[in-house]
C-alpha positions in Angstrom: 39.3 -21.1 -196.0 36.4 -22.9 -194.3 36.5 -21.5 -190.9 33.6 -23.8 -189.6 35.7 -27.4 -190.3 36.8 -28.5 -187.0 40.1 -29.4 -186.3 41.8 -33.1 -186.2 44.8 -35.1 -186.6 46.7 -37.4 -184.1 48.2 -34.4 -182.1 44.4 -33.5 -181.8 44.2 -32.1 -177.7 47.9 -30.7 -177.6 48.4 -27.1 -176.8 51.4 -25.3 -177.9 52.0 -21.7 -177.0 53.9 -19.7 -179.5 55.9 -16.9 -179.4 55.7 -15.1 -183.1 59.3 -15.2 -184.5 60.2 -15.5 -188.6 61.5 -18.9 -190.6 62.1 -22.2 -188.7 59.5 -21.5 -185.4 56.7 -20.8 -187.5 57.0 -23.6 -190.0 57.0 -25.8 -186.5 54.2 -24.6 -185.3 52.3 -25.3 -188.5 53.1 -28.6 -189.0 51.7 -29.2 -185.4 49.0 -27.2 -185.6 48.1 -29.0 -189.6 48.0 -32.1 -187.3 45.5 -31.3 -184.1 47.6 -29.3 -182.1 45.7 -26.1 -180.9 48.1 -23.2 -181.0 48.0 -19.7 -179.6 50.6 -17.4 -181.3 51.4 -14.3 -179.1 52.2 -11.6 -181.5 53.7 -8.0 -181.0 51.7 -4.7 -182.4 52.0 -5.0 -186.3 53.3 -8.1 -186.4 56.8 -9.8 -187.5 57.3 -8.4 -190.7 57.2 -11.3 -192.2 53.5 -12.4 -193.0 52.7 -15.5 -194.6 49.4 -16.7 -195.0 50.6 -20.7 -195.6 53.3 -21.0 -192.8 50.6 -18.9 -190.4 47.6 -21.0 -190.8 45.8 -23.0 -188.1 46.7 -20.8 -185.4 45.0 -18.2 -183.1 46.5 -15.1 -182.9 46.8 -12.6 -179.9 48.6 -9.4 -179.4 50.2 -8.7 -176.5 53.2 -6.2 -175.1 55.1 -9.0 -173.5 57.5 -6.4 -172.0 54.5 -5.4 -169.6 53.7 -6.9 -166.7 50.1 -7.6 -167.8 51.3 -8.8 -170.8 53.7 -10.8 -168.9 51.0 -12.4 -166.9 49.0 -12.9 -169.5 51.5 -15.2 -171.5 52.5 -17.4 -168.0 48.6 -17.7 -167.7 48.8 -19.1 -171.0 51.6 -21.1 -170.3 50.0 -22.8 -167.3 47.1 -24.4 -169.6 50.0 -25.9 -172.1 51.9 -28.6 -173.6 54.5 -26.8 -175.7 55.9 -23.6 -175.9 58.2 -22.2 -179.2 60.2 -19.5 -179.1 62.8 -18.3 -181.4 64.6 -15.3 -179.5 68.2 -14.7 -179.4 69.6 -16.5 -176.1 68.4 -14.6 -172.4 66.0 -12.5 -174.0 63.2 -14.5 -172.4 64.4 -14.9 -169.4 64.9 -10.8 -169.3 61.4 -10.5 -170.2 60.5 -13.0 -167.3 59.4 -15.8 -169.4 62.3 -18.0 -169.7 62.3 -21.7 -168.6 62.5 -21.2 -165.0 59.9 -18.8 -164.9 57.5 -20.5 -166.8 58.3 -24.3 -165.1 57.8 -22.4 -161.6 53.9 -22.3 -163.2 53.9 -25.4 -165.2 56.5 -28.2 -164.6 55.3 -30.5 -167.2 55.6 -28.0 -170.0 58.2 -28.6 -173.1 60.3 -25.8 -173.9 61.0 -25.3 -177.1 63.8 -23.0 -178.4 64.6 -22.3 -181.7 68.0 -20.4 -182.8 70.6 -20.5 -185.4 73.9 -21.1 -183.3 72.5 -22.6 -180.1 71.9 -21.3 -176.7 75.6 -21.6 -176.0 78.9 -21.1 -177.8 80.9 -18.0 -178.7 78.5 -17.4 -181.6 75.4 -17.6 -180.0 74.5 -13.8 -179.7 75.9 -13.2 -182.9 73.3 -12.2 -185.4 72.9 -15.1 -188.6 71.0 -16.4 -190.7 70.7 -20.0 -193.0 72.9 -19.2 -195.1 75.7 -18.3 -192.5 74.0 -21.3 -190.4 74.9 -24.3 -193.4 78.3 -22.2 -193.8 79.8 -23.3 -190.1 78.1 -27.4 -190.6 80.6 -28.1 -193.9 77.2 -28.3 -195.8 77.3 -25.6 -197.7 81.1 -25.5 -198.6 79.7 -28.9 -200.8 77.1 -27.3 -202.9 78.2 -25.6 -206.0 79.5 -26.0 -209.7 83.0 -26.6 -210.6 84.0 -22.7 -210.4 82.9 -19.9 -208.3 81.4 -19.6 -204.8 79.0 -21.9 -203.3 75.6 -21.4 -204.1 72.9 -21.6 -201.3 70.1 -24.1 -201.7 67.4 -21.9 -200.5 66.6 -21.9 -196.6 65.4 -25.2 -197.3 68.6 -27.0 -195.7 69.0 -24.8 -192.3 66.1 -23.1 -191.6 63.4 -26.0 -192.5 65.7 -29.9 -192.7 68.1 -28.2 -189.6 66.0 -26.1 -187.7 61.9 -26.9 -188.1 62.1 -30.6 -188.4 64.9 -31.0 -185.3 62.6 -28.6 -183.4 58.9 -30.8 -183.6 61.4 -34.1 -183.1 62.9 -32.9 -180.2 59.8 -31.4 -179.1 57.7 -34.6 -179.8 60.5 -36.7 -177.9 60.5 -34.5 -175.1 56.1 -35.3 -175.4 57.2 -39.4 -175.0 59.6 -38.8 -172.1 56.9 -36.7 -170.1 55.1 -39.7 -170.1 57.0 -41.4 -168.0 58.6 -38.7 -165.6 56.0 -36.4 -166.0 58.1 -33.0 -166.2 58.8 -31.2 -169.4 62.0 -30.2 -170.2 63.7 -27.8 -172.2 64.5 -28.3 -176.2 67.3 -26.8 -177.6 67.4 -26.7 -181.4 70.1 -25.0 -182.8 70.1 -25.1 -186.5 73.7 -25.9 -186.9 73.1 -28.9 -184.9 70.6 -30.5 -187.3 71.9 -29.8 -189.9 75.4 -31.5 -188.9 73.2 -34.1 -188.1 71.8 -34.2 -191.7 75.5 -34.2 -192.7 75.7 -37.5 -191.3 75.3 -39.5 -194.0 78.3 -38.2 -195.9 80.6 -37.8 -193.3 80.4 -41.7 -192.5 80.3 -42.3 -196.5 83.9 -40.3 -196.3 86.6 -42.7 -194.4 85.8 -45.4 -197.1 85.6 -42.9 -200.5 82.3 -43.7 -201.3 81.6 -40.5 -202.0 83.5 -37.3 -201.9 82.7 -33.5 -201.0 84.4 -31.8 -203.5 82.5 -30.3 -205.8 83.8 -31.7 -208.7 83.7 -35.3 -207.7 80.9 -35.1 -205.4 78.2 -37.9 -206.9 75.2 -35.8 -205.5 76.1 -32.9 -206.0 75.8 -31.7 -209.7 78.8 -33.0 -210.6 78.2 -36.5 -211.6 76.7 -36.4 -215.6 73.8 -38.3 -213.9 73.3 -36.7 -211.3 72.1 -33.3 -212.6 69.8 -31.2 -214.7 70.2 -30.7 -218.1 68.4 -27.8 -220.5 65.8 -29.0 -223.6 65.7 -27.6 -226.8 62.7 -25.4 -225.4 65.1 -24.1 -222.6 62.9 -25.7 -220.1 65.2 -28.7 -217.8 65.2 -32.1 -216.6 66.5 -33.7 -214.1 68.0 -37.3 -213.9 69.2 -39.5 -211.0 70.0 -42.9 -212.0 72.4 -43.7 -209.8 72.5 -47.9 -209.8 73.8 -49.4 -212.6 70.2 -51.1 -213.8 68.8 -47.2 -213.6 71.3 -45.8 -215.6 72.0 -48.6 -218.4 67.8 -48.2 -218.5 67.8 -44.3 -219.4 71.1 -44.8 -221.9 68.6 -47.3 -223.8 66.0 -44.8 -224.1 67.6 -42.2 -224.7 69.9 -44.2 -227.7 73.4 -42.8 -225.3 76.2 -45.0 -227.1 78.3 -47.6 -224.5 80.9 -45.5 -223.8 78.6 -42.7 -222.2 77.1 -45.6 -220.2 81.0 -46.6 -219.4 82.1 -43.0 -218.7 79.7 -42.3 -215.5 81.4 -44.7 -213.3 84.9 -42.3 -213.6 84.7 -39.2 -211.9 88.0 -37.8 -214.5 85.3 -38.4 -217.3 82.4 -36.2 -215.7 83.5 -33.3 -217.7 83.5 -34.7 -220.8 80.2 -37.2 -220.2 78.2 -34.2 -219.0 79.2 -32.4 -222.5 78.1 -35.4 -224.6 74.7 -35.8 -222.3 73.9 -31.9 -222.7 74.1 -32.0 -226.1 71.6 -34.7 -226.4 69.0 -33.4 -224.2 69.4 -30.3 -225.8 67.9 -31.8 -228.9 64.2 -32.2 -227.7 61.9 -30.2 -225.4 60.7 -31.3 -222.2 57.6 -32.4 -223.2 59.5 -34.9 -225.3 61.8 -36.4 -222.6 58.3 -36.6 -220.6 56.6 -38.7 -223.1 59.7 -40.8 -223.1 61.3 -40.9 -220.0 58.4 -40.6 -217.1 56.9 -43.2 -215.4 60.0 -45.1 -216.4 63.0 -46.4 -214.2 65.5 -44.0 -215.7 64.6 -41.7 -212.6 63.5 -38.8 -214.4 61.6 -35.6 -213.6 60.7 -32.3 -215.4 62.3 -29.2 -213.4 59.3 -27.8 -212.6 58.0 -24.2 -210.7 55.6 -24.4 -208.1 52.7 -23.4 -209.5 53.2 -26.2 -212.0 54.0 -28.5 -209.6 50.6 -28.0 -208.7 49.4 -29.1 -211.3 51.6 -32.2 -212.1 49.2 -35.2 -212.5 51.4 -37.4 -209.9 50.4 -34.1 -207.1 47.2 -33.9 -208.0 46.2 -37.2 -207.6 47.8 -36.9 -203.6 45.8 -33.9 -203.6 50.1 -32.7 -202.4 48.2 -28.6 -203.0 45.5 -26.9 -202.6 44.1 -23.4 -203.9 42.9 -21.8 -200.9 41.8 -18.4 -201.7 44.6 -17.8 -204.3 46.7 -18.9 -202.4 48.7 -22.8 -202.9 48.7 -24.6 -199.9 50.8 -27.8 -198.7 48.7 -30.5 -197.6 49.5 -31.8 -194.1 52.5 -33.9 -194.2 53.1 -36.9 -193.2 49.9 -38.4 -194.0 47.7 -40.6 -191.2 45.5 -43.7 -192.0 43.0 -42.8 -189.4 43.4 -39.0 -187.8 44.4 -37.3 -191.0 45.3 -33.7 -190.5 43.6 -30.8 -191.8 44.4 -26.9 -192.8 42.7 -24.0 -190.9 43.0 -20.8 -190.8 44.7 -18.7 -188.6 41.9 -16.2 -186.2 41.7 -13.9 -183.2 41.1 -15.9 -179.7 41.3 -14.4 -176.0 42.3 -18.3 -175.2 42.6 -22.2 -175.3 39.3 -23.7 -175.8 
């Protein structure tokens, strides 16, 4: 990684102080840092346990015993000279380590506080240990994702940790920014994980009262359940995925794919799912990937090959965005979103003794 290319984006002059933590804190401090933000990470001897070269980059990196008083002093110093602060500690810890909120506005009023957890800074949970998966579990998201039979099936950390916690936490954080503008104190940010994600569970819970959709498993339209709505296995035993969910989408992938009327007919009644999803499986089954590319891609069927990451590298649609990049083995995530005129940039991470 070029460590001479200077950095930019429209965040470009922000300073965010970081406190090194594991999942949701780090991803937030990357997307700030991927678009100008300078950020110093405070780290403990050896680390978090958790290295990751992508989510890590564009930081500097400096070790300190926060439970000293030099190291103590050290990180309000720090404090003083920025914007943003991230922490992701259970509730009180910072403040019994003399760097919560109050100590740290005493130094720098205008500062944004940024706290990251999985239950909140309040509630009867919130010094219980947890993590995504337990997170999704208390929001009803979880209890919705799954086949038919058996328990429900996690969808990565993608949901909680990342859409509920990272996102919600440079929102709030950027909110907080815009506010500061006008009052000119910083505040504190509380991102609790099973708040976003309730908050991503918005759009089905007001889809509910009218039975629109459903969350049962086996009626729920986005779930799986739905014959298209899903993945299917090729002949290969590589899958696809299809979405056409309007009527135009769907009636355009039956035609291509030679489905008689009655599969068309059958999608629209959830008691025929079953049997639709049979009849559709069967038929994919027939060809290999490859083949339902050739015919399918590019079209209005709403299609896509199931594909790993490394391919998805390598996907003619992401390469053209330039969407990764092969940084020293390593595939890289280009900053997201994208900017007309202050694009971001990736840098690496590096030791400092301070902000510039």
């Amino acid at each position: 990684m070029d460590q001479s290319q200077p950095r930019q984006g429209p965040l470009l002059g922000l300073r965010v102080l970081e406190f090194a933590s594991i999942g949701p804190g780090p991803h937030c401090a990357m997307l700030l840092a991927d678009l100008g933000a300078e950020v110093i990470r405070i780290e403990r001897e050896g680390g978090n346990g958790w290295p990751n070269p992508v989510a890590d980059r564009g930081r500097k990196r400096m070790t300190l015993d926060i439970r000293t008083d030099a190291g103590r002093e050290r990180c309000l110093a720090l404090a003083e000279g920025a914007d943003v602060l991230i922490e992701g500690m259970r509730p009180g810890v910072m403040e019994r380590l003399g760097l919560g909120p109050e100590q740290v506005h005493a130094r720098n009023p205008r500062l944004v506080y940024g706290r990251m957890t999985g239950w909140g800074q309040i509630g009867p949970l919130a010094q219980s240990a947890g993590h995504d998966i337990n997170y999704i579990a208390l929001t009803g998201a979880l209890a919705a994702i799954g086949g038919r039979e058996g328990p429900a099936i996690p969808p990565l950390n993608l949901v909680g940790d990342f859409g509920g916690g990272s996102l919600y936490l440079a929102f709030g954080i950027m909110a907080a920014l815009w506010e500061r503008e006008r009052s000119g104190q910083g505040q504190v940010v509380d991102a609790a994980i099973v708040d976003g994600v309730s908050s991503l569970m918005t759009f089905f819970a007001g889809l509910l009262p009218s039975g629109a959709i459903s969350l049962e498993r086996d009626r729920n339209l986005l779930s799986g359940a739905a014959p298209h709505y899903r993945c299917y296995t090729c002949a290969d035993g590589r899958e696809i995925a299809i979405g056409p969910l309007e009527p135009q989408f769907l009636a355009e992938l039956m035609k291509r794919i030679g489905a008689s009327e009655s599969l068309l007919e059958g999608c629209a009644n959830p008691d025929h799912w079953q049997a639709q999803s049979e009849q559709l499986a069967t038929l994919f089954a027939s060809r290999t990937q490859a083949d339902w590319c050739a015919l399918l891609e590019g079209t209005d069927a709403c299609f896509a090959p199931v594909l790993t990451l490394e391919e998805a590298a390598q996907h003619p649609h992401m390469q053209q965005r330039g969407v990764y990049r092969d940084i020293d083995g390593v595939l890289h995530a280009a900053p997201a979103p994208r900017f007309s005129r202050t694009p971001g940039t990736i840098l690496p991470s590096r030791n400092a003794e301070g902000w510039d």
